[in-house]
PAVEXKE-252053 format. One record per residue (C-alpha): residue in three letters; x, y, z. Coordinates in steps of 0.05 Angstrom, whole numbers, padded with zeros to 5 digits, always signed. Last residue first. Layout:
<nodes>
ALAXYZ/...
</nodes>
This chain:
<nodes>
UNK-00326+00376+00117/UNK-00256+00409+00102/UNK-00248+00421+00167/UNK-00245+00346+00178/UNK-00195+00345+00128/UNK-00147+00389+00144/UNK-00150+00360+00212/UNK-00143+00285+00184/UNK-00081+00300+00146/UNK-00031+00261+00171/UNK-00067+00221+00224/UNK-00096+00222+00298/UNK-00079+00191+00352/UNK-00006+00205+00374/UNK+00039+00143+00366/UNK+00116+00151+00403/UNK+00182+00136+00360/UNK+00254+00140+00387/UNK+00319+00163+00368/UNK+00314+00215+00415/UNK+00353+00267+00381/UNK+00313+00241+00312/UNK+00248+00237+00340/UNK+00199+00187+00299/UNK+00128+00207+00294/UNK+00077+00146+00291/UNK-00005+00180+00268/UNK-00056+00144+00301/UNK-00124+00133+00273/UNK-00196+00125+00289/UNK-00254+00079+00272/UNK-00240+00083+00195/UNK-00298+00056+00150/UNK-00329+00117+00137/UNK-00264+00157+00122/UNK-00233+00103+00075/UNK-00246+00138+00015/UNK-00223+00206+00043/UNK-00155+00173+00078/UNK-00153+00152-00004/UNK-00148+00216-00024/UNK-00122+00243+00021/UNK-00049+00192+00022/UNK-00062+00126+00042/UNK+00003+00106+00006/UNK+00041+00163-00005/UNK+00028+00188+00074/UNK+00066+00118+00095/UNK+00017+00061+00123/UNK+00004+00021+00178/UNK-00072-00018+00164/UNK-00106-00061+00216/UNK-00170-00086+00197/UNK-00216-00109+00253/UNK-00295-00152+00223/UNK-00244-00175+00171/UNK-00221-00155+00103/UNK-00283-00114+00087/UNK-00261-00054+00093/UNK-00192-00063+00068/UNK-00215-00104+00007/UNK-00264-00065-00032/UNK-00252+00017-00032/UNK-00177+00018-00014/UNK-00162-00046-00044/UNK-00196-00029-00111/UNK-00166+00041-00100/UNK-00095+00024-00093/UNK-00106-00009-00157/UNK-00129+00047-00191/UNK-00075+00090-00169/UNK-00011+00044-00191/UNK+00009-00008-00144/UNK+00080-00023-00127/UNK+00082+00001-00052/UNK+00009-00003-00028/UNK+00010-00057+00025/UNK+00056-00010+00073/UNK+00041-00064+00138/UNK-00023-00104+00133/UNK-00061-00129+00195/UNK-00122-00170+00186/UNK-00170-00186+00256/UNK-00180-00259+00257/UNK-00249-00305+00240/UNK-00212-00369+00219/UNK-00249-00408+00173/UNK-00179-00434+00151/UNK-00215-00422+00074/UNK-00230-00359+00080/UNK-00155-00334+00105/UNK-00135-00381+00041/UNK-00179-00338+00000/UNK-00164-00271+00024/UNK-00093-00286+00020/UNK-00095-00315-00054/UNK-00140-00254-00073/UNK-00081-00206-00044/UNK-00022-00245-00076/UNK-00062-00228-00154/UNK-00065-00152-00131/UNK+00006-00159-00118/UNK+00018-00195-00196/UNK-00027-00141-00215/UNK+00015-00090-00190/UNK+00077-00114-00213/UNK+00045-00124-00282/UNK+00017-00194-00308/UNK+00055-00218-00367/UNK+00088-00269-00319/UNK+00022-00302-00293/UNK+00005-00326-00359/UNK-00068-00336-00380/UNK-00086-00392-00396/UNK-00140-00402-00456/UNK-00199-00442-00440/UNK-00238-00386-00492/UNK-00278-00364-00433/UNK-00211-00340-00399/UNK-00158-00387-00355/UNK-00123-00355-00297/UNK-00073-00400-00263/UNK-00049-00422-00188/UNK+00015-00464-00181/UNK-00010-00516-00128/UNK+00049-00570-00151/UNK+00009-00635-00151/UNK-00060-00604-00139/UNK-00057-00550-00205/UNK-00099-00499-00176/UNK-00143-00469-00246/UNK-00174-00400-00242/UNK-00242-00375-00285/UNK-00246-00330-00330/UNK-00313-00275-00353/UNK-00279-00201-00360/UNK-00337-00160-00343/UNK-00313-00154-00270/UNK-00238-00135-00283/UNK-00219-00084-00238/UNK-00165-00130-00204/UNK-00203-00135-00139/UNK-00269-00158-00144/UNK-00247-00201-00194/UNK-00189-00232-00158/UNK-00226-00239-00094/UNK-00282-00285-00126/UNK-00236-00325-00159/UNK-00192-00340-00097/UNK-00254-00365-00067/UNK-00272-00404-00128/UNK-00208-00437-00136/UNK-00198-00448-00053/UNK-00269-00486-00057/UNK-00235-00534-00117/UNK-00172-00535-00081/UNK-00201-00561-00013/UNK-00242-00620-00054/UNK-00186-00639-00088/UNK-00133-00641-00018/UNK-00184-00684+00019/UNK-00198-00724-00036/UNK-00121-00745-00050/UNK-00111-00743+00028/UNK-00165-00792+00038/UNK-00149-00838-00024/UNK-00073-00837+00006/UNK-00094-00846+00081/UNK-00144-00900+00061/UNK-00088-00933+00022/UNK-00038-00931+00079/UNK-00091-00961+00122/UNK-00104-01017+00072/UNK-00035-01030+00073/UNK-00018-01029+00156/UNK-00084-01076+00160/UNK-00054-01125+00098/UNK+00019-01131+00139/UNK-00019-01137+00210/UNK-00055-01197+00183/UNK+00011-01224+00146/UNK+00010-01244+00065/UNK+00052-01196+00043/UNK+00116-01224+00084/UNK+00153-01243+00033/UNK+00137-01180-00013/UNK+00149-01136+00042/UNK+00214-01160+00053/UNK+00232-01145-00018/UNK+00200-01078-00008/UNK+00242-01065+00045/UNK+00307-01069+00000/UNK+00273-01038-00055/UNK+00262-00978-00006/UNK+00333-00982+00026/UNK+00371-00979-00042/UNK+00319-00922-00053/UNK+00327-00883+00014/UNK+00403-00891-00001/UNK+00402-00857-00058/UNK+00361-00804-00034/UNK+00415-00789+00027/UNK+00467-00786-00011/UNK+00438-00731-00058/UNK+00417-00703+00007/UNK+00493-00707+00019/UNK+00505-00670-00049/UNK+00457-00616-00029/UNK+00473-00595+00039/UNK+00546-00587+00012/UNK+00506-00544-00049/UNK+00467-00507+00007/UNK+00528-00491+00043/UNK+00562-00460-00005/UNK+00497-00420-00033/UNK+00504-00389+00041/UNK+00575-00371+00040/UNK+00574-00337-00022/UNK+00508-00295+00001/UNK+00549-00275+00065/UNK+00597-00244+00031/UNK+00551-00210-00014/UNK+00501-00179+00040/UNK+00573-00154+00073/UNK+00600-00124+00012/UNK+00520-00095+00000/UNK+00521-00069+00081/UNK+00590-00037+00063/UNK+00569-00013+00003/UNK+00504+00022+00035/UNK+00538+00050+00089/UNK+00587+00086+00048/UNK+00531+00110+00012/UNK+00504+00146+00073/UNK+00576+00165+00098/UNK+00585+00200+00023/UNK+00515+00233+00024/UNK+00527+00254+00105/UNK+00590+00286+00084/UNK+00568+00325+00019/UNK+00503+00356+00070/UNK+00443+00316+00085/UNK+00376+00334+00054/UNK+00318+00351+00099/UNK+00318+00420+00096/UNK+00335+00412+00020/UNK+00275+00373+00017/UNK+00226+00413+00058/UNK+00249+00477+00017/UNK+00254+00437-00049/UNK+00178+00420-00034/UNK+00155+00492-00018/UNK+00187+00524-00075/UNK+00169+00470-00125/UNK+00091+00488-00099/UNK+00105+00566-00098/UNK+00123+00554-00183/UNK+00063+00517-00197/UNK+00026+00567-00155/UNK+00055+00625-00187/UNK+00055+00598-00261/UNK-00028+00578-00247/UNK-00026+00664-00228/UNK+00002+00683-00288/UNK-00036+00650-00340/UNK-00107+00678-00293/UNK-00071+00742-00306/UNK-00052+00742-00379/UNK-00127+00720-00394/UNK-00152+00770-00354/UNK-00101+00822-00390/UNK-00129+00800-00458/UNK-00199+00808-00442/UNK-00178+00889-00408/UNK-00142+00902-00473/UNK-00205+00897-00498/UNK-00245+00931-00454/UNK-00185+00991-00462/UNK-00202+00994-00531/UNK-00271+01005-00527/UNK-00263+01057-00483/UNK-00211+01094-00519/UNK-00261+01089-00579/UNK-00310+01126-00528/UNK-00275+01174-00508/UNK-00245+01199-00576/UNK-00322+01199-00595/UNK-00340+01248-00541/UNK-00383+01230-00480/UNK-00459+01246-00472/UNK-00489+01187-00436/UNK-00560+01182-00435/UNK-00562+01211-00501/UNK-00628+01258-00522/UNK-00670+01244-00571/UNK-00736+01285-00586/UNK-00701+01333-00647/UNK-00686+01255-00687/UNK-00757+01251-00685/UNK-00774+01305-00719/UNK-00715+01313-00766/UNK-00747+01241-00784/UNK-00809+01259-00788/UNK-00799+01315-00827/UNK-00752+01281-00881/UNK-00811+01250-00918/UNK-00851+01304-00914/UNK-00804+01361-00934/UNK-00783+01320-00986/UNK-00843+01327-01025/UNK-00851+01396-01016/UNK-00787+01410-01043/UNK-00809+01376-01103/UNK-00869+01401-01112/UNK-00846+01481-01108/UNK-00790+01461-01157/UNK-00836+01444-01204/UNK-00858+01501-01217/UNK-00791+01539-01233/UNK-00747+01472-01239/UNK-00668+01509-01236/UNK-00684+01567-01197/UNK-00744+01548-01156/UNK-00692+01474-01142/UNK-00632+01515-01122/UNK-00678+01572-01081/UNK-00710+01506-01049/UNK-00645+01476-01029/UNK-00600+01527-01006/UNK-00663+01536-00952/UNK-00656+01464-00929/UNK-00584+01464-00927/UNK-00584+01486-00854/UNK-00635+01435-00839/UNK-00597+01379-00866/UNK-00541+01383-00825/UNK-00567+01391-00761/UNK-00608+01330-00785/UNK-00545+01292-00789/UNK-00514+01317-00733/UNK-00577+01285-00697/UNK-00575+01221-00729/UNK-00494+01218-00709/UNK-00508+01242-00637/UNK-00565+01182-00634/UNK-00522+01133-00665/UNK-00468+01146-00609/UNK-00512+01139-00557/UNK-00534+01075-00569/UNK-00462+01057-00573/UNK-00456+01086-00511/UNK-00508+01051-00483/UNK-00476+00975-00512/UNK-00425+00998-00486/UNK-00444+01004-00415/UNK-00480+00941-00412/UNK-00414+00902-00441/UNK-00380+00941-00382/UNK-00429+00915-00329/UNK-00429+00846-00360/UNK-00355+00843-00356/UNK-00348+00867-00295/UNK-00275+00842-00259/UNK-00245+00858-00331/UNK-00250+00930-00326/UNK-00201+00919-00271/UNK-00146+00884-00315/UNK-00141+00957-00353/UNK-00068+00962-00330/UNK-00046+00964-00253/UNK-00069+00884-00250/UNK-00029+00867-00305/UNK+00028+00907-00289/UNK+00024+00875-00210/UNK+00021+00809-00247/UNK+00092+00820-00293/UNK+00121+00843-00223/UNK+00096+00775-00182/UNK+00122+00731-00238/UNK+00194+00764-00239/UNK+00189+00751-00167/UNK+00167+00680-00166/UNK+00215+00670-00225/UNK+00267+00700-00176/UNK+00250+00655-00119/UNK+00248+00598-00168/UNK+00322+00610-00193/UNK+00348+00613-00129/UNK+00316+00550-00105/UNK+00357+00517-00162/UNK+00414+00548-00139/UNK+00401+00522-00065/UNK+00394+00449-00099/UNK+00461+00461-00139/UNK+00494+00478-00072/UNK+00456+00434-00034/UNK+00483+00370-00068/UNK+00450+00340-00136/UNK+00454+00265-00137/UNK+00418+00263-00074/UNK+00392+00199-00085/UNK+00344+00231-00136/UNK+00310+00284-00086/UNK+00304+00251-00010/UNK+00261+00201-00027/UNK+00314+00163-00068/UNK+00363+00160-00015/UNK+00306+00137+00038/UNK+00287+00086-00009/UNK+00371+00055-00018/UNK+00369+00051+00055/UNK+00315+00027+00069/UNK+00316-00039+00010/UNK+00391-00036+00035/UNK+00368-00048+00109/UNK+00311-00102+00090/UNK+00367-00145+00049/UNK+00404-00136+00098/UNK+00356-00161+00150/UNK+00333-00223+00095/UNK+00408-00230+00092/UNK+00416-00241+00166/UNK+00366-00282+00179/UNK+00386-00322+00120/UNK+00454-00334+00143/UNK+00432-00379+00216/UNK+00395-00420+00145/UNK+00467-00446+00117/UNK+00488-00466+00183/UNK+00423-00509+00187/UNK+00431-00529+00115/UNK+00501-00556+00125/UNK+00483-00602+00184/UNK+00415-00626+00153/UNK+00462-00648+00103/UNK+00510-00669+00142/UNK+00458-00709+00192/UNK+00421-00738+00127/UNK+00484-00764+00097/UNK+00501-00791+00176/UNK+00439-00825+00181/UNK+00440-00850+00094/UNK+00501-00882+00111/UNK+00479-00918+00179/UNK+00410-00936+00151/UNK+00446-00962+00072/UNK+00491-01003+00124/UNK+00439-01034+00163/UNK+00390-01051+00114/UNK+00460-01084+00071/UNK+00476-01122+00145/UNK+00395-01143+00150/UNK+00399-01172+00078/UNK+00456-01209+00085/UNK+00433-01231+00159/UNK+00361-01259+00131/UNK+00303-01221+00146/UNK+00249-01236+00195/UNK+00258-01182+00247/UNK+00263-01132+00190/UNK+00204-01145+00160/UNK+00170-01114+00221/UNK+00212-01058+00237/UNK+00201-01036+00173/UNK+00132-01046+00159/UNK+00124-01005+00230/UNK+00176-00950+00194/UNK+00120-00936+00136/UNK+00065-00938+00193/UNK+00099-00883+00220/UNK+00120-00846+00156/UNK+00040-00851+00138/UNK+00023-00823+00204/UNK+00065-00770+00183/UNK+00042-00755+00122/UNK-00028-00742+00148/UNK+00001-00695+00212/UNK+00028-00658+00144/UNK-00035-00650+00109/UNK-00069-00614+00166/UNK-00113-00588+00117/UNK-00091-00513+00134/UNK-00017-00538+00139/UNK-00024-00570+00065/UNK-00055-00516+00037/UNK-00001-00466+00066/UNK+00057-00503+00049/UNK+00019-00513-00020/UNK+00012-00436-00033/UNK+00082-00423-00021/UNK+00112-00471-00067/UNK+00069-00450-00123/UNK+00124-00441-00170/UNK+00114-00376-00188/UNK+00128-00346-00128/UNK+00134-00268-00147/UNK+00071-00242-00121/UNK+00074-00286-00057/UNK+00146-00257-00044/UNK+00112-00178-00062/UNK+00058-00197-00018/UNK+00107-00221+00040/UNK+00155-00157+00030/UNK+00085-00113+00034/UNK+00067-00143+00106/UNK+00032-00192+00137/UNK-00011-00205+00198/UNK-00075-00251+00164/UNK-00053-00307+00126/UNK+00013-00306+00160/UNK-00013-00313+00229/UNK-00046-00387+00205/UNK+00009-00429+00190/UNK+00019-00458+00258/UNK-00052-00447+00290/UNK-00085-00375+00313/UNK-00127-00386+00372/UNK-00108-00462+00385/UNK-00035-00441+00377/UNK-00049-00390+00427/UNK-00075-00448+00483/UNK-00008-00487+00461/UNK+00029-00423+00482/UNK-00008-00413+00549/UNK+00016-00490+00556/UNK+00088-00488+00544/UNK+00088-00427+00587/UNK+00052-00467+00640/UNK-00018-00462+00654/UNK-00048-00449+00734/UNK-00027-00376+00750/UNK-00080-00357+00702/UNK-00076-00284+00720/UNK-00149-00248+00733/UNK-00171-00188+00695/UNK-00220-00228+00648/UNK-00160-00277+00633/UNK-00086-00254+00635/UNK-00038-00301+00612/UNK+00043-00297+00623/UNK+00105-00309+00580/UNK+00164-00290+00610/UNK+00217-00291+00557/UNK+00283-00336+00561/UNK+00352-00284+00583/UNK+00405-00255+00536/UNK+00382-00192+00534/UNK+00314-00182+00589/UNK+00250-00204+00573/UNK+00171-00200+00573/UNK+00117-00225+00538/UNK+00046-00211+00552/UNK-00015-00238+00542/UNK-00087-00208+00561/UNK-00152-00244+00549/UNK-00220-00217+00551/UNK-00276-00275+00552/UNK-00329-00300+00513/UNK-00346-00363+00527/UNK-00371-00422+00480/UNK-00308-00463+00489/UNK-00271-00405+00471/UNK-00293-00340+00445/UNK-00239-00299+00442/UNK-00241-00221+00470/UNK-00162-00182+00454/UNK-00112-00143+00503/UNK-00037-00154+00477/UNK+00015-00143+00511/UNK+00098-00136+00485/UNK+00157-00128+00543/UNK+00222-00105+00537/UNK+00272-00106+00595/UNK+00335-00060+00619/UNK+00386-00094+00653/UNK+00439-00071+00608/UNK+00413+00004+00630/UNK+00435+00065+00592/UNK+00449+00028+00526/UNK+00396-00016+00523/UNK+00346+00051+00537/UNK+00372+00074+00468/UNK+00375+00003+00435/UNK+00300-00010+00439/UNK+00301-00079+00465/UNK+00280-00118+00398/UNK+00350-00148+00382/UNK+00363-00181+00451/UNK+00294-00223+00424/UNK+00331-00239+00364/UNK+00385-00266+00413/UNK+00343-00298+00448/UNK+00308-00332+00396/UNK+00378-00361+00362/UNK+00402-00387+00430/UNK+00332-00422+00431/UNK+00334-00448+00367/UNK+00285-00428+00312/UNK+00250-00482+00263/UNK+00184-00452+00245/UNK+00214-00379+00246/UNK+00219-00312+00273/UNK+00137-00308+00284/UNK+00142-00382+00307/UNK+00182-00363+00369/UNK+00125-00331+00398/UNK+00055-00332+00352/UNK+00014-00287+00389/UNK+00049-00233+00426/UNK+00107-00236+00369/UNK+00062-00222+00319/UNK+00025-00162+00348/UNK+00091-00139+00365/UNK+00120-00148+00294/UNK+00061-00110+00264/UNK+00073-00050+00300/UNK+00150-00049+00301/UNK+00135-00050+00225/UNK+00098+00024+00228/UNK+00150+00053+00270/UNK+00192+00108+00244/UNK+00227+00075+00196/UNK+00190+00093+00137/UNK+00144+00149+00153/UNK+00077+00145+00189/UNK+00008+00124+00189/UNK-00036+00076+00226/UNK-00101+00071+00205/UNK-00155+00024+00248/UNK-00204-00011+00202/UNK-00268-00035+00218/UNK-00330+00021+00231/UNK-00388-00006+00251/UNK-00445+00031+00236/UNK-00511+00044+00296/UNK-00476+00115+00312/UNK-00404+00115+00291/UNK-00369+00054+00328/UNK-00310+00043+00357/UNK-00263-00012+00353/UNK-00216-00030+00400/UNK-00136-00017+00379/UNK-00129+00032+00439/UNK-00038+00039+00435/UNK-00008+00048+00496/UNK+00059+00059+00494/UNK+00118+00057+00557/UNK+00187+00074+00550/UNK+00226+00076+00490/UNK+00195+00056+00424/UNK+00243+00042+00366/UNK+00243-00035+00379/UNK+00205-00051+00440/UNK+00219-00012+00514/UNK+00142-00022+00526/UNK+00091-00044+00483/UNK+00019-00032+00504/UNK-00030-00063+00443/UNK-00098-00058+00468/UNK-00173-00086+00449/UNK-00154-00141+00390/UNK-00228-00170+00372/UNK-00224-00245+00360/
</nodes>
């Protein structure tokens, strides 16, 4: 399954029609798998993922067990509210363009779902441009159950609330609903039920009236325990829709006061004081680099051009001294000889001689050298000096200018944040909000644990009875052991048992290694040599080392405990044998750099043959847009417009330009 187009149309926060080219494209002979969609929270990115889900699952992408009054009115819910409020009539529709093979034919199908508030959904099936006038809606819906089966979608369209519920589930419970539905464990269990209530029916017919009237009773009181409970737990569950969308709206609301500078503990006065306080930095900055630079910093721009000149000068330098020096001697020269005639007679003569040829040469050679560069001594020391100074002011500069940028950076991002920060009566309507939504997420948390412990004692009820009833049956059983139909309905239950038993061993020992595989390629730990261990009774999934020592899941990190939910996707998506494009909304929350990177570099592209990835700019953020490059086919960047109140997708992504410049 290849997904081609997504056009959404009055859905959630987009307004109006949106066509959104979800094909893959190619880049020369390489395929390229993973379409990026990036934007900030709340402008769009989940509306994404819930449209692709609601084309293809229906009612099951709310819920399993949904009503139809319930549906509607979470379909009412997805009309985007702004073109709700100018026309009740106004519809929302979801398509979704994809190629299937089916029955050995490849074909392009397009579904669509549309609706009005409070009406039922048109459901309608498009296949190779022509409508398939000829299925029902019960039936186009059985054919997408056959594409993507009950239990299936969440393997493979999920978002960063699901990894971080699959991260925390420690109990396994999770991981055997979706064992159990990929084995078809529960059609299993029911034919066992079935031939359970056939054993029944049949002992019952040859009981004796005592027994029969305590069968009856223990059936009529554990009908009506069941009914209450099942009673109490349905009102309890039209709650959790509600709390897992408060829960959502506080989770916002409480990230878009933290991205916005602290919660806004500060207010724009104190952030305008702080921005105060950097402009003039930046100034006081600028002036101590414009000294710098009027000083002897130029002399520093040629440092091999001034060490040259130097070293010449120094040259010089002992030249003018050698020459002074033979200046000097010569005019004693004749002092000299009349001191050493006077004072050695004969001798003298000899000895002046004698150093006439040894300092000859040198007053010789000394007469031949000229300086290149004839500057006075004062000069040059000034020289010198300034070069130095000139090292020192380089240094002071290149200080200077990292201070600038450091400083220019705070500047920019307390400009974009105190352009985007609310004033003191936005803060206190923004937290107001937030208490009232906790007072009402509270409320309605009280209410629901209520009705799970009424649902509770009458399931309570209801076990007993199912025992009084099973040694009840059991006693017929017993008498009527010996029957043909009896022995058949045994064996079979047997078979079932042995088969399921095998069935469900043989599953978990493939699921173990496939779930191994992913965790090391993920969780940067390739040299470390483990193993994992599915328990089959209660599916809780455990890492044991070389030394058979278990590792527990609870020391793991948040991040590894995500990294952990990722492998036990990509395993059970392996195991269905279900070849489905992935689509992950904001994966990357509570994973530190590295770990972002191991999913980055070795699960998004190789996911499936059509990766999907929404994403906030802190998530996929350059570095990681640069990782990805090869493997993304294009991207779309989802602006929200505050005096619209409505999103629209552009292609293209945060900072793809830059980028692509860049190279």
């Amino acid at each position: 399954m290849i997904f081609k187009r997504l056009i959404l149309e009055n859905f959630r926060v987009f307004n109006g029609l949106e066509h959104i080219d979800l094909s893959p494209r190619k880049a020369g002979v390489f395929h390229q798998s993973v379409i990026l969609f990036g934007g900030l929270n709340g402008a769009g990115k989940t509306s994404i993922l819930t449209a692709i889900r609601l084309a293809l699952l229906g009612k099951r992408a709310v819920s399993d067990a949904i009503s139809k009054k319930d549906y509607q009115t979470y379909l009412a819910e997805q009309i985007n509210r702004t073109a709700l409020s100018s026309d009740e009539s106004t519809f929302a529709k979801v398509t979704l363009v994809f190629t299937y093979t089916h029955q050995g034919e490849h074909k392009q199908y397009e579904i669509s779902r549309c609706w009005q508030k409070n009406s039922d959904e048109q459901l309608t099936l498009i296949v190779n441009g022509t409508p398939d006038n000829t299925l029902t809606t019960d039936q186009v819906q059985s054919f997408l159950n056959e594409i993507v089966p009950p239990g299936i979608g969440d393997l493979f369209f999920f978002d960063g609330e699901k990894i971080a519920e699959l991260a925390e589930d420690d109990t396994g419970t999770y991981l055997k609903e979706a064992v159990q539905r990929l084995l078809g464990i529960d059609i299993l269990n029911r034919l066992s039920n079935d031939l359970e209530i056939y054993l029944k029916d049949k002992g019952s017919k040859a009981a004796d009236q005592d027994t029969l009237k305590k069968i009856e009773a223990a059936e009529i009181e554990k009908l009506a325990a069941t009914k209450e409970s099942k009673k109490f737990q349905e009102n309890a569950e039209q709650f959790c829709g509600r709390l897992a969308e408060l829960k959502r709206d506080i989770a916002k609301k409480e990230l878009i006061i933290h991205e916005n500078d602290g919660t806004w503990a500060s207010n724009r006065a104190i952030a305008n004081a702080k921005l105060d306080a950097l402009v003039k930095k930046k100034q006081d900055l600028q002036a101590e680099l414009k000294s710098e630079v009027n000083g002897t910093y130029p002399l520093a721009l040629a440092p091999k051009s001034m060490q040259a000149l130097l070293g010449q000068l120094k040259s010089d330098q002992k030249i003018k001294q050698a020459r002074a020096f033979s200046n000097e001697l010569v005019d004693h020269l004749d002092g000299l000889r009349e001191h050493l005639s006077t004072n050695l007679e004969k001798q003298g003569d000899e000895a002046y001689n004698e150093m006439q040829r040894y300092f000859g040469p040198i007053i010789n050679k000394t007469a031949l050298q000229t300086p290149k560069l004839d500057i006075a001594d004062g000069d040059f020391a000034l020289l010198e000096a300034q070069t130095a100074d000139a090292r020192v002011a380089k240094l002071n500069v290149d200080r200077l200018n990292e201070e600038l940028v450091k400083v220019q950076a705070e500047l920019d991002q307390l400009s974009v944040r105190i352009e985007r920060a609310p004033d003191a009566e936005a803060l206190n309507k923004l937290y107001q909000s937030l208490r009232e939504l906790e007072q009402e997420r509270d409320d309605l948390s009280r209410k629901y644990i209520n009705l799970m412990l009424n649902a509770k004692t009458h399931k309570q009820i209801e076990l007993d009875c199912a025992k009084r009833l099973e040694k009840l049956y059991a006693a017929l059983k017993t008498n009527h052991s010996a029957d043909k139909a009896t022995l058949r309905v045994d064996k079979s239950q047997n078979a079932l048992a042995e088969f399921k038993e095998e069935l469900i061993k043989l599953r978990v020992t493939q699921l173990e290694q496939l779930f191994i595989d992913a965790y090391r390629k993920l969780a940067r730990k390739e040299d470390l040599k483990f193993s994992a261990k599915i328990d089959v009774d209660t599916f809780d999934v455990n890492l044991v080392d070389s030394a058979g020592v278990t590792i527990n899941r609870k020391s793991l990190s948040a991040g590894e405990k995500q990294i952990f939910a990722f492998a036990i996707l990509e395993a059970l998506g392996k195991l269905s044998g279900r070849v489905l494009p992935v689509v992950v909304d904001t994966p990357l929350g509570r994973l530190d750099s590295i770990h972002r990177g191991k999913l980055v570099r070795n699960y998004f592209p190789e996911a499936s043959e059509q990766v999907i990835l929404l994403s906030t700019d802190t998530e996929v953020d350059e570095d990681f847009y640069q990782a990805l490059a090869s493997k993304i086919s294009h991207a779309f960047e989802i602006e929200f417009d505050q005096k619209t109140r409505s999103s629209t997708v552009k292609e293209g992504y945060f900072w793809q330009d830059k980028i692509q410049e860049a190279v």
